[in-house]
Steps between C-alpha positions, in 0.01 A plus 500: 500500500795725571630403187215611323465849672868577415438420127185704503648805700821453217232501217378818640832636544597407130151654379596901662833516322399449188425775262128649440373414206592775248245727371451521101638783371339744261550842344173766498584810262329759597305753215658814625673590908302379750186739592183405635366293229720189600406495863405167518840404367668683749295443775508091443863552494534709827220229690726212364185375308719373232715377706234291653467353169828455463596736285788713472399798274730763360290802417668722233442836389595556127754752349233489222112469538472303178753243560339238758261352276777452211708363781249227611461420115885395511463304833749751730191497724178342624299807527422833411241756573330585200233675312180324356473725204872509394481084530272433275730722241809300653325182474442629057862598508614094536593592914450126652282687772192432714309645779480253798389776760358853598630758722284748445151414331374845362636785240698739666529694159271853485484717237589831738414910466508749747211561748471835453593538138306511154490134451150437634368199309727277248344658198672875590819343421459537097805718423632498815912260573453210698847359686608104454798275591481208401358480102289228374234363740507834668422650160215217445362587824490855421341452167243311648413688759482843278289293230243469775441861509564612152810575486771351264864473582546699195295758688791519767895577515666211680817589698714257610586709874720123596467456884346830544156453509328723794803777476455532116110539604569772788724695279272495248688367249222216403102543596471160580756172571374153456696248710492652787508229843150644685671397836847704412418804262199582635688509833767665410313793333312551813801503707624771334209706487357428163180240485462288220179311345547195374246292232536164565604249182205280604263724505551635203422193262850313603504100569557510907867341521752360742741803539803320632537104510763209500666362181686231494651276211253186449727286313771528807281611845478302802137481545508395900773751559263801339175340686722538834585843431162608429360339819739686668411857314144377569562449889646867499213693313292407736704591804482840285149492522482414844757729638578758250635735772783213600571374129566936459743442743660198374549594147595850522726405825724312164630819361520906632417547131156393575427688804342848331123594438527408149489115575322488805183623329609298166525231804101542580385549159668178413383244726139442333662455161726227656367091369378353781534191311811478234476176405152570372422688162179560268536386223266664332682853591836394301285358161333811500821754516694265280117561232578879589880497408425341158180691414766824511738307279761486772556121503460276176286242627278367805657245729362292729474606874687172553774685330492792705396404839490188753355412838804375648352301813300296227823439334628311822412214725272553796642438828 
């Protein structure tokens, strides 16, 4: 019997010096530096929710805003932080690319004027410049919208104001900006002392869309490594939700940088928009923006939403 104890109590003994099991690594690239609309990243990272599902994430910010999806493409990452919209032109380009989660589950986009100035409806913009950054699906977006209200984009001066969207509008320079972030611009103008009005995209005849979302590469992904990430972004938008005051605390507590007024009232207009569940997606919202796209002759043909987008959990085993 003493015999037996000693081998047990060795077993034991054996069992606490060796190694954890290691976590699975994986790279996130960021869209842009971190701000408030990749709180749940940053929050599941600071409550060790990845960690939990033994993860070990690297969270990168890129030197250039279009490179993470192009990187994913070429397998020097699992993830990236995305656009819907720009995928589906990705996806036409030949990009091996597909969404496999959302982050934040509503347009952020706004076609955006000043309060106070001339621009009272969409229709008073004939003649008048309108500000963009990024052409193409901005441009579709805009011609859409303006269609709905009789105006044609040949009715308009487009001027291409770069990153500059609300201080090109509060100089004057443009009458109106379209891709302007409702939960940054908007803020910003009113911090310093100008107020903005913003039309919302999807109100104004646009397909509702996913504004940011995970791509990853489908012919290389780890499908249980992405459904463990998700559960973890999951588990930390709605510790968000439940204690947005805390989660304020916790994210901006990462970096000085994001300890101003700016982003602690982009913080509170953000945390509606977040997806309370990533893994999940409607798939009738991406058939009908990829329709949209190729009704204004932006991509060739229609795919498939099995093309563009996936519900990663039913891509996996169940536990």
């Amino acid at each position: 019997m003493r015999k037996a104890s000693l081998l047990i109590a060795g077993a034991f003994a054996l069992a606490s010096t060796l190694p954890a099991t290691a976590a699975d690594k994986m790279t996130l690239l960021l869209d842009w530096f971190v701000n408030p609309d990749h709180g749940p990243v940053i929050v599941a990272q600071e409550k060790g929710y990845f960690k939990d599902e033994g993860l070990d994430v690297e969270i990168i910010a890129p030197a250039d805003p279009s490179d993470p999806p192009k990187l994913v493409a070429a397998g020097k990452a699992e993830l990236a932080i995305s656009y819907q919209p720009q995928l589906h032109l990705q996806i036409h380009e030949g990009l091996p690319l597909v969404r496999v989660g959302t982050l934040v589950a509503t347009p952020l986009n706004c076609l955006l004027v000043l309060k106070d100035g001339p621009i009272k409806e969409i229709s008073d913009l004939k003649g008048k410049k309108i500000g963009f950054s990024v052409s193409g699906v901005e441009e579709a977006v805009l011609g859409s919208i303006l269609g709905n209200h009789g105006v044609e984009m040949s009715d308009i001066e487009l001027v291409n104001v770069n990153w500059s969207l609300s201080p090109s509008l509060m100089s004057k320079q443009v009458d109106a900006v379209i891709g302007a972030y409702r939960n940054f611009e908007l803020n910003q103008m009113e911090i310093e002392g100008v107020e903005g009005k913003c039309f919302f995209v999807e109100e104004e005849g646009l397909p509702t869309y996913d504004e940011l979302i995970y791509v990853a590469n489908p012919d290389t992904m780890d499908k249980d490594m992405i459904a463990r990430f998700l559960k973890a972004t999951e588990k930390a938008t709605q510790f968000i939700v439940n204690h947005p005051d805390e989660s304020w605390e916790i994210f901006s507590g990462t970096s000085t940088e994001l300890q101003d007024e700016l982003n602690a009232k982009a913080w509170v207009d953000t945390m509606p928009r977040f997806a309370l569940r990533p893994m999940a997606f409607d798939a009738a919202r991406y058939a009908a923006f990829e329709t949209f796209l190729h009704e204004k002759e932006l991509i060739p043909s229609v795919n498939s939403v099995s093309k563009i987008a996936i519900d990663i959990s039913a891509q996996t085993p169940a536990e």
